[in-house]
C-alpha positions as CSV (number, residue, x, y, z in Angstrom):
1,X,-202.9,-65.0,58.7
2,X,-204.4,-61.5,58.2
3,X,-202.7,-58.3,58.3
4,X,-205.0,-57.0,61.1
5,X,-205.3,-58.4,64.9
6,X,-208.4,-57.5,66.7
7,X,-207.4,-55.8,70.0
8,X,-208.8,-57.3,72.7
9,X,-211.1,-54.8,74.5
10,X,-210.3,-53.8,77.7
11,X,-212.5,-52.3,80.5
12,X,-210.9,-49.0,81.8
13,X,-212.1,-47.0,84.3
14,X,-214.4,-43.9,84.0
15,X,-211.5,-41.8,85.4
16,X,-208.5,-42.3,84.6
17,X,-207.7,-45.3,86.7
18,X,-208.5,-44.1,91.0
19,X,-211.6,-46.0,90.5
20,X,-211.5,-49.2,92.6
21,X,-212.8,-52.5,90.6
22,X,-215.3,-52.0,93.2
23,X,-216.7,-49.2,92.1
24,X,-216.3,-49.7,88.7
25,X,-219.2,-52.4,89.2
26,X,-221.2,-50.3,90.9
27,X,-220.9,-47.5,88.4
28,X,-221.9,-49.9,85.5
29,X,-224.4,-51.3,87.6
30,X,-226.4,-48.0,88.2
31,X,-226.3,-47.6,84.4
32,X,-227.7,-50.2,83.4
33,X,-231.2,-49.7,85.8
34,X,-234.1,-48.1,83.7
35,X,-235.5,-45.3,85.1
36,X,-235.3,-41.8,84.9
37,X,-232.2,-39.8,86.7
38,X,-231.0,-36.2,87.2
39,X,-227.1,-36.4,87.4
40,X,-225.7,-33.8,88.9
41,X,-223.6,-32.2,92.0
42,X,-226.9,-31.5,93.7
43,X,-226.9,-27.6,93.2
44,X,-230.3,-25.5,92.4
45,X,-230.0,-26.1,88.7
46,X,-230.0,-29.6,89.7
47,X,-233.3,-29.6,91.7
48,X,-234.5,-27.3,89.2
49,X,-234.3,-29.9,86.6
50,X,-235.7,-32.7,88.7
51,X,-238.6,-30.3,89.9
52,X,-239.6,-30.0,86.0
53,X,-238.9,-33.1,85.2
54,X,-241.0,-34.7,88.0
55,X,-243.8,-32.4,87.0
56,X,-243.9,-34.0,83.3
57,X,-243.8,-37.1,85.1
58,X,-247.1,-36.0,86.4
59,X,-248.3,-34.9,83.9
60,X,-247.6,-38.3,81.6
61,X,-249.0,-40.4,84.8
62,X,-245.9,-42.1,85.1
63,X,-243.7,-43.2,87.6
64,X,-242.2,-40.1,89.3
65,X,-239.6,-41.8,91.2
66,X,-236.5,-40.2,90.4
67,X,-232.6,-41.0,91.3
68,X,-230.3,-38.4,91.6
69,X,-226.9,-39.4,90.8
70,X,-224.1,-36.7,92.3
71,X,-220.8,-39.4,92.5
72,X,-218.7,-37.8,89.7
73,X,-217.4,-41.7,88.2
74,X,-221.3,-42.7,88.3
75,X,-222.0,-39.6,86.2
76,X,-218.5,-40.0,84.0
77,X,-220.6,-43.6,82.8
78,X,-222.8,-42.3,80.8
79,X,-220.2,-39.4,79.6
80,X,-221.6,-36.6,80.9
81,X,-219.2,-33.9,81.5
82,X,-221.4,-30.8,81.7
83,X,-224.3,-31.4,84.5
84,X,-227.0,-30.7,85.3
85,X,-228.2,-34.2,82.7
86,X,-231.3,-36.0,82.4
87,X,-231.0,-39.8,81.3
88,X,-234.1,-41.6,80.8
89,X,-234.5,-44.9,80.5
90,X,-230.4,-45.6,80.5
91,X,-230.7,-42.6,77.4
92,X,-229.0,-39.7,78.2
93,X,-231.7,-37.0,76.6
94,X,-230.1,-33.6,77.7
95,X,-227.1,-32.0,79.1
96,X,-226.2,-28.6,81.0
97,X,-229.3,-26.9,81.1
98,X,-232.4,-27.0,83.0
99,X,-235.2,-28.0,81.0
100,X,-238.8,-26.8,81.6
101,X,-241.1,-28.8,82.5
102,X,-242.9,-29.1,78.9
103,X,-239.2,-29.8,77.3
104,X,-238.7,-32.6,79.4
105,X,-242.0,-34.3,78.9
106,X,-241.0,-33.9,74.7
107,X,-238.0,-35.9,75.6
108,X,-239.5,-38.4,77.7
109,X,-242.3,-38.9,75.4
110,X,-239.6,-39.2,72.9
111,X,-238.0,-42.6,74.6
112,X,-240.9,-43.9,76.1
113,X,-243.1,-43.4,73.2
């Protein structure tokens, strides 16, 4: 027998435990779906960063279909604490600022190659 016992891992919730199983599924879920996603509350910095980054969408002739995640445990997933974020492709590639329009077609170049 060795000295060290692996823990067995544990899910636990993205809040501290008031998420139902439920919506711990659905949380997970969401994450997993490729695509490209403004998290955030839903305020103008918000929209701000989905008008930019839907214009270097454009720009890239890609898909410019866009979610925009604002439920808190959703956005806690991908541990995000400071919003407005921009996740692409299940990468989270920025954080609490709005990026222009050319900054977010770097990073999306950047994961999608």
């Amino acid at each position: 027998m060795g000295l060290f016992h692996k823990k067995k891992e544990e899910k636990s919730c993205c809040c501290g435990g008031s998420c139902t199983p439920e919506k711990m599924v659905e949380a997970e879920a969401a994450k997993t779906i490729a695509g490209v996603k403004v998290l955030g509350s839903g305020c103008a910095k918000c929209h701000a960063l989905e008008d930019a980054t839907r214009a270097a969408l454009a720009e890239l002739h890609m898909e410019t279909t866009i979610d925009h995640v604002t439920d808190f445990s959703q956005i806690a997933t991908y541990g995000v604490m400071t919003t407005p974020a921009l996740v692409v492709d299940d990468k989270v590639v920025s954080y609490g600022k709005v990026l222009k329009k050319d900054e977010a077609k770097a990073l999306i170049q950047k994961v999608r190659g």
